[in-house]
N, C-alpha and C positions, 0 to 999 in steps of 0.2 A: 238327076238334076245337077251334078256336083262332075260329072266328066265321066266319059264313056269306060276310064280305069275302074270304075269301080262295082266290083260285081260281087257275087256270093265267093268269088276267091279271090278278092281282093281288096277288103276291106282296111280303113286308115286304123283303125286302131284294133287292138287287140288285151283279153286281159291279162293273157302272158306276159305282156309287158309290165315293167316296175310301175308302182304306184307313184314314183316319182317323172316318169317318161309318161302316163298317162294325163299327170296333171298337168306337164307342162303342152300336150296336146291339145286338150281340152282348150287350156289358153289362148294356143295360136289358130283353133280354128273361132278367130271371134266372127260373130255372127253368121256361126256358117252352124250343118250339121255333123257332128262327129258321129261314125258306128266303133265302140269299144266293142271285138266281137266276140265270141263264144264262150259267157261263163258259164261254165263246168266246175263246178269245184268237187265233185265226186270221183274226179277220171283217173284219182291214183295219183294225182301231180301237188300233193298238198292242198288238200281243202279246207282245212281251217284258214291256212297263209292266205290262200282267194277271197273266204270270210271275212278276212281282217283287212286285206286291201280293197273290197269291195265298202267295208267300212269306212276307211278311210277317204275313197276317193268320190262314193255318192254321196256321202255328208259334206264335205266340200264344196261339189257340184251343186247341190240341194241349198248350202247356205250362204253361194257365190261366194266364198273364202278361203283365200288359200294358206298354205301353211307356214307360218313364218319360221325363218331359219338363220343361223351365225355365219357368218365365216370365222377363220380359225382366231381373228383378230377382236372380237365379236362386232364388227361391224356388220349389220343387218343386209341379207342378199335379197333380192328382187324375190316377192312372192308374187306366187301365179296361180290364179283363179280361172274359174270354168268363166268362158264370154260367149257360148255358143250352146246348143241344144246337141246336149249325148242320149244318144240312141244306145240299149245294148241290147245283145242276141244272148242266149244260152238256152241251158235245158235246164233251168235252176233261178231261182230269185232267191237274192241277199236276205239274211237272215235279220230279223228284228224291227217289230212294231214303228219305231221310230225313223231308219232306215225306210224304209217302204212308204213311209208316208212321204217321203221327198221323192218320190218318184208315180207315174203313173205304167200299171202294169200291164201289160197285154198277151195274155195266154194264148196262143195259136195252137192247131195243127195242121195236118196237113190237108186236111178235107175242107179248114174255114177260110181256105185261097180257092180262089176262081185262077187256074191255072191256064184259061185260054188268055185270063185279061193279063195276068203275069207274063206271058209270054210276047202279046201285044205291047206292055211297056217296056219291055229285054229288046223288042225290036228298036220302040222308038228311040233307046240309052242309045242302040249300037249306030240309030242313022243321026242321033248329036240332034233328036228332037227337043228330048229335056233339058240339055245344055243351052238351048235355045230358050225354051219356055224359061228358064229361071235366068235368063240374059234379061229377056224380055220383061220381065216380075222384077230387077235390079232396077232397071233404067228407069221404071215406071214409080218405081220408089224415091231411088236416092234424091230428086228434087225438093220430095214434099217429107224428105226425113224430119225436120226443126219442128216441122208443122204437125204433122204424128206423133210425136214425142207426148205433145199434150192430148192429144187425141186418142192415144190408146191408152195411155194412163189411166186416166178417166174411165175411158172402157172397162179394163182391166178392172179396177176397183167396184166399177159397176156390178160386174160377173164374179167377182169374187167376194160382193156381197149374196148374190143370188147363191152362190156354192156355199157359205158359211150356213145359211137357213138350215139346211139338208144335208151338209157333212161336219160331223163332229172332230176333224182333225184340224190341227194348225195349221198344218203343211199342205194335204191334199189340195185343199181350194185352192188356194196359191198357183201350183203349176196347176191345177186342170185350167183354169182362170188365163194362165200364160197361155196354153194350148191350143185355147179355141177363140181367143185376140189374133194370134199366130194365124189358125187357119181361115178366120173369118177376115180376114186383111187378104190372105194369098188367094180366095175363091174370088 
């Protein structure tokens, strides 16, 4: 939906990247989606460092806060917070109770993809179909944005009473709550 670039080899973010180049991405994709892609923190490349950047940077994303900082004069530098929905890929989920609750998780393999329907969306990315569908899902929005604002709030909170009944976490209801606001607007 985001441009026929982007494919299983060519993802915008990555978690090899610094925690500091991660966040300022997150930033500038606002209202868009970012993929941060393969964590791995077992592959011999330092996995605790992955641990602790993975800490730092979904607790961020999870608390929309970004992390304040000096320059050398201590005048305070522009902090940068997540404005968009991170996606991430690996073979591995971030360690700790707390962590995990700011995120919703989604264990795959490779048997739980329908690979004809995959291949069918692979075609529509490469004829600039999706590009089109979420043209088309922009246009139909950005009018009635001021007017949504109050309208999904309200929802949100609706749904994120419904999620609090039946989940005992802070966190989870929140995003599953953002989630299906999100996807219930876009169907």
């Amino acid at each position: 939906h985001f441009g026929r670039a982007f494919n299983a080899q060519a993802m915008p973010g990555s978690w090899l990247s610094t925690a500091n180049y991660m966040e300022r991405q997150a930033f500038s994709a606002k209202d868009c989606i970012i993929v941060m892609d393969d964590f791995r923190p077992n592959d011999g490349m330092g996995g605790l460092s992955m641990h602790q950047k993975a800490e730092t940077f979904i607790r961020g994303v999870g608390n929309v806060a970004g992390r304040g900082r000096l320059n050398a004069d201590a005048s305070a530098k522009k902090t940068y917070h997540s404005r968009g929905l991170v996606i991430s890929t690996g073979e591995d989920a971030p360690q700790g109770e707390s962590l995990r609750a700011r995120m919703a998780l989604v264990e795959m393999t490779r048997h739980d993809m329908d690979l004809r329907c995959l291949s069918i969306s692979q075609a529509d990315r490469d004829s600039g179909a999706l590009v089109e569908a979420m043209s088309g899902y922009i246009q139909w929005l950005a009018p009635q944005m001021d007017e949504l604002r109050t309208t999904l709030r309200g929802r949100h909170l609706a749904i994120l009473d419904e999620y609090n009944q039946s989940i005992k976490s802070l966190r989870t209801p929140f995003v599953c709550a953002y989630l299906f606001v999100a996807f219930e607007l876009f169907c």
